[in-house]
N, C-alpha and C positions, 0 to 999 in steps of 0.2 A: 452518611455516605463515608465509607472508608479511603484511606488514602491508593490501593489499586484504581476503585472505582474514578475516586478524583482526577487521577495521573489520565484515566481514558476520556473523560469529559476535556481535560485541558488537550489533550492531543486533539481532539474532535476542532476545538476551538480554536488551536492554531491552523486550522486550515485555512480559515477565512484571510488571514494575513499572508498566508502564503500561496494564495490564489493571487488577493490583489498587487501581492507585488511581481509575481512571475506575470501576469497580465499586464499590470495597470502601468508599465511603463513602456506597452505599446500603442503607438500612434493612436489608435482607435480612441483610448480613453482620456482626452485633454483635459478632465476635470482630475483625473490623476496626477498629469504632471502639472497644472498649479498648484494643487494642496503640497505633492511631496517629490516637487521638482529636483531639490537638491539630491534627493537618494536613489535618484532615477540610474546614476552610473554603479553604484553599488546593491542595486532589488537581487540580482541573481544571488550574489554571495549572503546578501541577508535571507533571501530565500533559501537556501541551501542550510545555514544554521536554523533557520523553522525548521526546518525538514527532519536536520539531522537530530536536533530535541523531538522532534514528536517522536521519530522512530524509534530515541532512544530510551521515551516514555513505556513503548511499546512493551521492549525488554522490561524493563525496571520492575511496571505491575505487575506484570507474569511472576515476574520472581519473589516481589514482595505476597502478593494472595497466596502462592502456592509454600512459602515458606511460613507467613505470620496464621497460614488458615482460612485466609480474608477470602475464600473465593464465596464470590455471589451470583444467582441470576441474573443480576444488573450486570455485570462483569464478563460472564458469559456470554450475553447477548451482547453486548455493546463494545468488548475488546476487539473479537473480529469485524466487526461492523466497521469501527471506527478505524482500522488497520486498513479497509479496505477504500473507506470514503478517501484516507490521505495518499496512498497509492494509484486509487482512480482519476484524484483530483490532480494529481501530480501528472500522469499520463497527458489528459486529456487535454492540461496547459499546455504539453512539450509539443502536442500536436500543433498547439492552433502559432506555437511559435515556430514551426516547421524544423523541431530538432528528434522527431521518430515520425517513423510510418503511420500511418491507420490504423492500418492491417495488424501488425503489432500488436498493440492496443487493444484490437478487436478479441485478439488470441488470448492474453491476457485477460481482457472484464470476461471473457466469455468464461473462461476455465474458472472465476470465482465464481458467476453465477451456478458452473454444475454441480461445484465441490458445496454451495451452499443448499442447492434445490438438495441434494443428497443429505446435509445434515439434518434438513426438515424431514425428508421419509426417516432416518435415523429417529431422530429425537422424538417423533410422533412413534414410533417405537419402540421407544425406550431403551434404542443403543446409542450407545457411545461410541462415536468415531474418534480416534487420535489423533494426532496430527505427523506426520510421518517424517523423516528427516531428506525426502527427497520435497516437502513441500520448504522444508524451512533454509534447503540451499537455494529452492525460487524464488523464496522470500528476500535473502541474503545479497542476492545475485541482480536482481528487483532493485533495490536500494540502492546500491553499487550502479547502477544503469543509471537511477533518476541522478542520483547526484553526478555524476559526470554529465549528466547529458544539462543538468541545470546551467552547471558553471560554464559549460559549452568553451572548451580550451581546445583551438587547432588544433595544438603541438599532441593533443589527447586522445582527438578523433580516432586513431586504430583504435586504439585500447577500448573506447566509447564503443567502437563497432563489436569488436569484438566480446565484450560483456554483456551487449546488447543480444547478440546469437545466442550467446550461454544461456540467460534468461530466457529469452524464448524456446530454447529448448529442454531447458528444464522445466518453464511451466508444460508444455508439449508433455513433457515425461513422465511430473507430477501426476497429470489429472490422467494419466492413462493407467499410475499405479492406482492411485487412486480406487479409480472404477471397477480395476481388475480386483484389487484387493475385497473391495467392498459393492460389490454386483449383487449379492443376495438380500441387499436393505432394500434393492428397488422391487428386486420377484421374491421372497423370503418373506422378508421384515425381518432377517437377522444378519449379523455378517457371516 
């Protein structure tokens, strides 16, 4: 296993910590806060640094395979996957800790599931979809969202709001270039 492939396995694997701390220092979980009571007033910000190493794993491997050569099927399959698991997984906590919508959310996993059903008619294809730079400002804008909305700072909440719409209107944007772009891999099998 090369070190791209590694860097996505370790991103994969920091999720779990940065579930149970964005979780497990609410009420619900009392076997959390006896094992790791002390770090119960500091989880968001240690969460926040998980977040921000995976995400920066994210970049890292892209850049190491596509520069050292190192790109693999393993890597392929599993870099967006794994991009997606810690974005979802991020979502889904901020839900259940009442700092985004649903609805959101919903907009968001939905628009990866199409952009992903579509690489499957692609890739059964045998085209290759790219990735566009209107997906990688919802990427950018995505990130920028979870971690404001982690650390959850009053003083922050416009800004929180207001990146929060960018996001969704760029994922909005993305999957609609997307589609338009790439419409012929569903009726074709080409773009």
């Amino acid at each position: 296993m090369n070190l791209p492939n590694k860097l996505t396995v370790f991103r994969v694997i920091l999720i779990v910590p940065f579930v149970l701390l964005m979780l497990g220092s609410s009420a619900q979980w009392d076997w959390f806060m006896a094992v790791f009571g002390g770090i119960v007033d500091y989880a968001d910000y240690i969460a926040l640094g998980i977040f921000i190493i995976a995400s920066l794993t994210d970049l890292l491997d892209g850049k190491i395979a596509r520069r050292y050569n190192l790109v693999t099927n393993f890597g392929k399959f599993m870099d967006p996957l794994a991009d997606k698991l810690l974005v979802c997984s991020a979502l889904i906590c901020l839900i259940e800790l009442d700092r985004i919508p649903a609805w959101i959310v919903i907009i968001i996993i939905s628009r990866e599931f199409i952009i992903s059903g579509f690489r499957l008619v692609a890739a059964d294809n045998r085209v290759v979809i790219a990735a566009n730079y209107w997906g990688k400002f919802k990427t950018t804008f995505q990130i920028i969202m979870v971690c404001l909305m982690i650390v959850n700072i009053e003083s922050l909440n416009m800004l929180t709001q207001i990146i929060m719409w960018i996001a969704v209107i760029l994922t909005i944007v993305s999957l609609i270039d997307y589609i338009v772009k790439n419409k012929g891999v569903l009726f074709d099998g080409k773009i």
